[in-house]
C-alpha positions as YAML, in Angstrom:
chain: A
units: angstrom
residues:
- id: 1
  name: UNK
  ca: [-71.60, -27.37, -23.51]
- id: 2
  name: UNK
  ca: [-72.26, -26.51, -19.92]
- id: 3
  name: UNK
  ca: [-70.53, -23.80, -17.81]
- id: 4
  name: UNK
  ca: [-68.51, -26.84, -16.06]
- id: 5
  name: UNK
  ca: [-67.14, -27.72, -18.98]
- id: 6
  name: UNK
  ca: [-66.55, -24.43, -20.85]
- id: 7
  name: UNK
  ca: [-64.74, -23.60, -17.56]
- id: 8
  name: UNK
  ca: [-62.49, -26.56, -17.61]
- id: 9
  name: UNK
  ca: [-61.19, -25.96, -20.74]
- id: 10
  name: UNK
  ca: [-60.62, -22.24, -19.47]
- id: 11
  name: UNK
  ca: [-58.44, -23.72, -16.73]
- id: 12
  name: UNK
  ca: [-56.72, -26.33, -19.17]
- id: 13
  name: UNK
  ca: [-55.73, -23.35, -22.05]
- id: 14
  name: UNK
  ca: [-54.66, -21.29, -19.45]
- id: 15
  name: UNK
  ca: [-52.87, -23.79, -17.51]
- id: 16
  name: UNK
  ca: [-50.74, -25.46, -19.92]
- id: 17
  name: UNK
  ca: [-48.59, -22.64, -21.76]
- id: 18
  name: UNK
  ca: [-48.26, -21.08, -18.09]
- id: 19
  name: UNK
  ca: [-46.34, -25.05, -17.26]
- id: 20
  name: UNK
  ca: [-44.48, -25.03, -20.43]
- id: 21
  name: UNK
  ca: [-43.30, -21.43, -19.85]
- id: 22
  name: UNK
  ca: [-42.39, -22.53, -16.12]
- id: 23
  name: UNK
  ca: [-41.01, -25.58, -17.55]
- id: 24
  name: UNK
  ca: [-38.89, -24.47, -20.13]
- id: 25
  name: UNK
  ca: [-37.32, -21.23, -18.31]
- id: 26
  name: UNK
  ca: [-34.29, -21.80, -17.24]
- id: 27
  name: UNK
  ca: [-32.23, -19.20, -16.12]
- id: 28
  name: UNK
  ca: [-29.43, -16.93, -17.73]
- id: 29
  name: UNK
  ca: [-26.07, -18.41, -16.93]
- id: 30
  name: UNK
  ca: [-24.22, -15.90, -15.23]
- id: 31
  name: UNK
  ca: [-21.98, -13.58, -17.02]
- id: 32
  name: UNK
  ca: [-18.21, -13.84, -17.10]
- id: 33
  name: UNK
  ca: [-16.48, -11.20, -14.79]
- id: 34
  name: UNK
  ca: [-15.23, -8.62, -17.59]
- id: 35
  name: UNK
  ca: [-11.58, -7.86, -17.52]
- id: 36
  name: UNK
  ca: [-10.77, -4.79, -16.96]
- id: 37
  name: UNK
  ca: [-8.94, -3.05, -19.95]
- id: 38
  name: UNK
  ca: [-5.55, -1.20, -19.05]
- id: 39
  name: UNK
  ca: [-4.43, 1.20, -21.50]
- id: 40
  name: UNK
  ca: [-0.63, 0.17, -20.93]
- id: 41
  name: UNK
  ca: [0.82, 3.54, -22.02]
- id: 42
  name: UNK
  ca: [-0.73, 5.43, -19.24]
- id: 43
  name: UNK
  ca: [-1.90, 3.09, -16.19]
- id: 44
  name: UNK
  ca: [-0.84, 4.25, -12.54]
- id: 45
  name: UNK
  ca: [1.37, 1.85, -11.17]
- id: 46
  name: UNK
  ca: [2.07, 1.86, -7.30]
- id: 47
  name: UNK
  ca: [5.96, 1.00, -6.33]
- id: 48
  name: UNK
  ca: [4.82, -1.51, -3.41]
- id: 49
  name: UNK
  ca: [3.86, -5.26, -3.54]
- id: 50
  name: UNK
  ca: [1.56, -6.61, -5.95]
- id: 51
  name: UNK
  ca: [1.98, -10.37, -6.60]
- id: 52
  name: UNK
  ca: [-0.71, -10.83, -4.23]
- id: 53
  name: UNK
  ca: [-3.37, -9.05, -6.62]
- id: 54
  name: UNK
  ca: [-2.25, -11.24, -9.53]
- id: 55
  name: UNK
  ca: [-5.38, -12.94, -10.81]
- id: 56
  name: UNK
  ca: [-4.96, -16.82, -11.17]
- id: 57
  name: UNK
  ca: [-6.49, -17.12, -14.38]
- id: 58
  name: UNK
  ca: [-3.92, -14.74, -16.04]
- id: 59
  name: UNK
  ca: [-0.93, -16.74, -14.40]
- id: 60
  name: UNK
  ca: [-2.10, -19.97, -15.94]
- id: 61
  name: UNK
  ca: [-2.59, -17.83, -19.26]
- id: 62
  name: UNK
  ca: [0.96, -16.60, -19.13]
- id: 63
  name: UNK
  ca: [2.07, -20.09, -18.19]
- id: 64
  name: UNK
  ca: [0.76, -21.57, -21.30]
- id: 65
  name: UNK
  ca: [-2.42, -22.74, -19.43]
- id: 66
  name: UNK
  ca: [-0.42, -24.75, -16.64]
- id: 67
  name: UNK
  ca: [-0.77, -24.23, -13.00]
- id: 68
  name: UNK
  ca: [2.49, -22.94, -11.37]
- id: 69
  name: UNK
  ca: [4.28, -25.07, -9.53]
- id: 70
  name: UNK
  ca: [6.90, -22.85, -7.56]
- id: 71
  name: UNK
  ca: [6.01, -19.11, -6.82]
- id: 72
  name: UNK
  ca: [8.35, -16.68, -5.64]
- id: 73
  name: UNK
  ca: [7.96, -13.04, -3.89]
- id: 74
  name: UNK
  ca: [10.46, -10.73, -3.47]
- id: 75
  name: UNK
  ca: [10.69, -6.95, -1.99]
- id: 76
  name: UNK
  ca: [13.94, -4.69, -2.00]
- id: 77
  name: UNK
  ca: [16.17, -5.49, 0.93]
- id: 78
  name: UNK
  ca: [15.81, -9.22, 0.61]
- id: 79
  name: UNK
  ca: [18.18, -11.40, -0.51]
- id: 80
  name: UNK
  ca: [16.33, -13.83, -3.58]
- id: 81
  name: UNK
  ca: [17.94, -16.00, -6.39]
- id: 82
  name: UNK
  ca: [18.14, -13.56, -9.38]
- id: 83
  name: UNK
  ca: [19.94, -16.75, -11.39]
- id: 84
  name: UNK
  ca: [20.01, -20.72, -10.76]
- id: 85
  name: UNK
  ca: [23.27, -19.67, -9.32]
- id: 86
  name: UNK
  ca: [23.44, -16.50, -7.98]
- id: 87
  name: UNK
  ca: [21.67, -14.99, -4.96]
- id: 88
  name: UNK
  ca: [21.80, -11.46, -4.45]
- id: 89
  name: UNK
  ca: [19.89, -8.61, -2.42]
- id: 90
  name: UNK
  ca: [16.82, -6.91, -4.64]
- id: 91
  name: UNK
  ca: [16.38, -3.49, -4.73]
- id: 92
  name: UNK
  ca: [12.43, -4.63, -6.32]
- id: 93
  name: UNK
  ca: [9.04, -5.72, -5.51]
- id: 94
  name: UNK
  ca: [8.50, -8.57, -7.43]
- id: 95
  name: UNK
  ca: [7.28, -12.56, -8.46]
- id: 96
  name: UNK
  ca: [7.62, -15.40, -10.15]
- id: 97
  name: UNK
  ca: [5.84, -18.47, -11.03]
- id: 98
  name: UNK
  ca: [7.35, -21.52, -12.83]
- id: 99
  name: UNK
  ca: [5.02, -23.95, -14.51]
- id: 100
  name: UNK
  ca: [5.84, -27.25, -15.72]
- id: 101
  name: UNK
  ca: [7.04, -25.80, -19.44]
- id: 102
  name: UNK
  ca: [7.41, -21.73, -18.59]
- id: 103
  name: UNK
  ca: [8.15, -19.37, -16.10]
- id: 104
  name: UNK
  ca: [6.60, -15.38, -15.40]
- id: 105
  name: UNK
  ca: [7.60, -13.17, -13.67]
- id: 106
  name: UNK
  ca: [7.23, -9.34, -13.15]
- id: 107
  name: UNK
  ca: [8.76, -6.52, -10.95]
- id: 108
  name: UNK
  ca: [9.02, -3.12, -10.13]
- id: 109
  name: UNK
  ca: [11.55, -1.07, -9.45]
- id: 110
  name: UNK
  ca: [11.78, -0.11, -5.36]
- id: 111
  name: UNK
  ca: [12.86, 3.70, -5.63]
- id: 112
  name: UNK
  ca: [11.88, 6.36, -7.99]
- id: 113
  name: UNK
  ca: [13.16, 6.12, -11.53]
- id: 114
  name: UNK
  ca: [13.43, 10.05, -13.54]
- id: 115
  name: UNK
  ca: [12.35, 9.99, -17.22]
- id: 116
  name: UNK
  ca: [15.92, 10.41, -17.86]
- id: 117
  name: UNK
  ca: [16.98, 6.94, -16.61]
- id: 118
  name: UNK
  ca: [14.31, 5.32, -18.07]
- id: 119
  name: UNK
  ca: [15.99, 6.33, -21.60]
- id: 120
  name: UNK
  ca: [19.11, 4.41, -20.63]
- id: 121
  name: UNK
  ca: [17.22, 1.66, -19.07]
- id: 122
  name: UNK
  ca: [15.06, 1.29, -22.40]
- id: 123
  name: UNK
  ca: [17.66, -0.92, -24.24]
- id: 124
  name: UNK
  ca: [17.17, -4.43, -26.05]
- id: 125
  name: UNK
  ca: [20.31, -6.47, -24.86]
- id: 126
  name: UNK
  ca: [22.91, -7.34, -27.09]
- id: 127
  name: UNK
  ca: [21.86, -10.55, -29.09]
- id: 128
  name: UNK
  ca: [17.72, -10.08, -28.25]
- id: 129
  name: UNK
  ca: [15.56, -8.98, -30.99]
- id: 130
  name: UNK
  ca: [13.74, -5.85, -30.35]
- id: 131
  name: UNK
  ca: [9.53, -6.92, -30.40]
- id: 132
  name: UNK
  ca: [7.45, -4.39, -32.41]
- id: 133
  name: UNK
  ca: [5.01, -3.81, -29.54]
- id: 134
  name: UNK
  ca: [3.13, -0.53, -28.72]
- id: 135
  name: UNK
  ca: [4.33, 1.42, -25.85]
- id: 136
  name: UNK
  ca: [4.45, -0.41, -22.64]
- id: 137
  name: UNK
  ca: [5.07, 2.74, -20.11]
- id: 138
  name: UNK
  ca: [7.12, 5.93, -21.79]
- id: 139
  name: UNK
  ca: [9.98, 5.40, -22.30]
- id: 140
  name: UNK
  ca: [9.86, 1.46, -22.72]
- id: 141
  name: UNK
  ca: [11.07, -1.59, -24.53]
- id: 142
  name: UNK
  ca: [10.16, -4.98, -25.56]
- id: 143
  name: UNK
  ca: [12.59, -7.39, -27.02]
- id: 144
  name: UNK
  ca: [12.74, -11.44, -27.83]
- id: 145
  name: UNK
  ca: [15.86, -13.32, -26.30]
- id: 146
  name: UNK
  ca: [15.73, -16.99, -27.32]
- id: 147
  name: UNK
  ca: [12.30, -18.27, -25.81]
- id: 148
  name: UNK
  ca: [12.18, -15.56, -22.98]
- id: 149
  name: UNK
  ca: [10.13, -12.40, -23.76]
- id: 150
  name: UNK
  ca: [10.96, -9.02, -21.75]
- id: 151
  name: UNK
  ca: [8.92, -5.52, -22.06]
- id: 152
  name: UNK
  ca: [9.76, -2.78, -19.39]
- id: 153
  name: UNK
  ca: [8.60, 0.47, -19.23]
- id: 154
  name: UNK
  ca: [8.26, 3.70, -17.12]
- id: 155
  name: UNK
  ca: [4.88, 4.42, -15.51]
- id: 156
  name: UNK
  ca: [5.10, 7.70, -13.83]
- id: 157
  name: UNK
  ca: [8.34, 7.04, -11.80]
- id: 158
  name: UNK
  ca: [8.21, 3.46, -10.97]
- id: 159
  name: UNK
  ca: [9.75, 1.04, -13.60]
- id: 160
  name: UNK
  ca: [8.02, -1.97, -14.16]
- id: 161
  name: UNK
  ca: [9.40, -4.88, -16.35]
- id: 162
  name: UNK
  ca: [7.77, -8.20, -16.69]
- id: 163
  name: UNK
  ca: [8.91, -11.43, -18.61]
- id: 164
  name: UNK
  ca: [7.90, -14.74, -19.81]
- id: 165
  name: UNK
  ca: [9.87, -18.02, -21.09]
- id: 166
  name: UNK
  ca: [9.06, -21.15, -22.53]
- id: 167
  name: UNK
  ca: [7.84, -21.88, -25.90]
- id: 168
  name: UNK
  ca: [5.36, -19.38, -27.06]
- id: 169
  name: UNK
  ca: [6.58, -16.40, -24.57]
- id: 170
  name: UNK
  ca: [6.17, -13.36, -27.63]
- id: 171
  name: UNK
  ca: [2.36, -14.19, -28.03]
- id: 172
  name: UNK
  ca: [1.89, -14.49, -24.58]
- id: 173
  name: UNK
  ca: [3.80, -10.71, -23.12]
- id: 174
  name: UNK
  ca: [1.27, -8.30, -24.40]
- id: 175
  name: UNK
  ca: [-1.84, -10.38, -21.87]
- id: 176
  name: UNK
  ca: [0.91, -10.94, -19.16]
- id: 177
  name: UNK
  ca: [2.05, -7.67, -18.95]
- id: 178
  name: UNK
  ca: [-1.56, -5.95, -18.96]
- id: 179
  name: UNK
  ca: [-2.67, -8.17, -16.01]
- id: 180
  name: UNK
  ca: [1.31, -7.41, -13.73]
- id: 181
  name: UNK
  ca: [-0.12, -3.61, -14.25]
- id: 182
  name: UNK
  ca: [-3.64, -4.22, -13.78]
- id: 183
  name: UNK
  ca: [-2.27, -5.62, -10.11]
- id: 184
  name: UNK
  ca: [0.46, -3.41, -9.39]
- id: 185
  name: UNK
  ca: [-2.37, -0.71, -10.51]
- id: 186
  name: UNK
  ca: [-3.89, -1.05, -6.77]
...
């Protein structure tokens, strides 16, 4: 065999694996942006606007995977529609998105709300079934009227309640209410 030749099978070994590497590398698909956990009990919640800082993704989740198709933002001093029939002024900062099935919403309380008033606050209306839930803020409830699922709780001195209805709206709070405090978290 001649040096030509040993040396073009040099080139050849050494070539191909170094193309098949090359050609077979693709590259890592980029990792998901990790949510970040909120330990619901104890998370610092701001009493200002929020809705804003709502992440998409977790209003389609609380939606039942739907897009919203009315929002609406409300701060205390305004005058909103609290019912399909009443309008009133709010004394909270707060949202709402309607889908084509469900509806979420969340709010905070405007002024400061004592430990003490959180107690009476922390009620499951007459009729609603209380939800067996781990603490949402201290004090704080959770309760299951018809297909429309309520917690509210006391984080430091701003009470925050958020809800969701439509079919489905128990297995949905827990997520819903971790990403209103995540936002309202600043």
């Amino acid at each position: 065999m001649s040096k030509l030749h040993t040396l073009g099978w040099a080139v050849v070994l050494t070539a191909l694996p170094v193309s098949l590497g090359l050609a077979v590398h693709t590259p890592a698909a980029p990792e998901p942006e990790a949510v970040i956990p909120v330990d619901l009990a104890t998370v610092a919640v701001q009493r200002a606007p929020f809705c804003d800082a709502v992440d998409a993704t977790e209003i389609s989740a609380a939606l039942g995977g739907s897009d919203p198709q009315t929002v609406a933002t409300w701060e205390p001093g305004q005058v909103t529609q609290v019912t399909p029939d009443v309008d009133d002024v709010v004394n909270e900062f707060g949202c709402r998105w309607v889908g084509t099935k469900s509806a979420a919403a969340a709010w905070i309380y405007g002024p400061p709300v004592s430990p003490s008033t959180a107690r009476r606050m922390s009620v499951v209306p007459q009729g609603c079934v209380p939800i067996d839930w781990q603490a949402f803020g201290a004090p704080s409830t959770a309760y299951l009227c018809g297909k429309r699922a309520v917690a509210s709780g006391l984080f430091g001195d701003a009470w925050v309640t958020c809800a969701i209805s439509g079919q489905g709206a128990k297995g949905r709070l827990k997520d819903w209410c971790r990403a209103a405090a995540r936002a309202a978290s600043g």
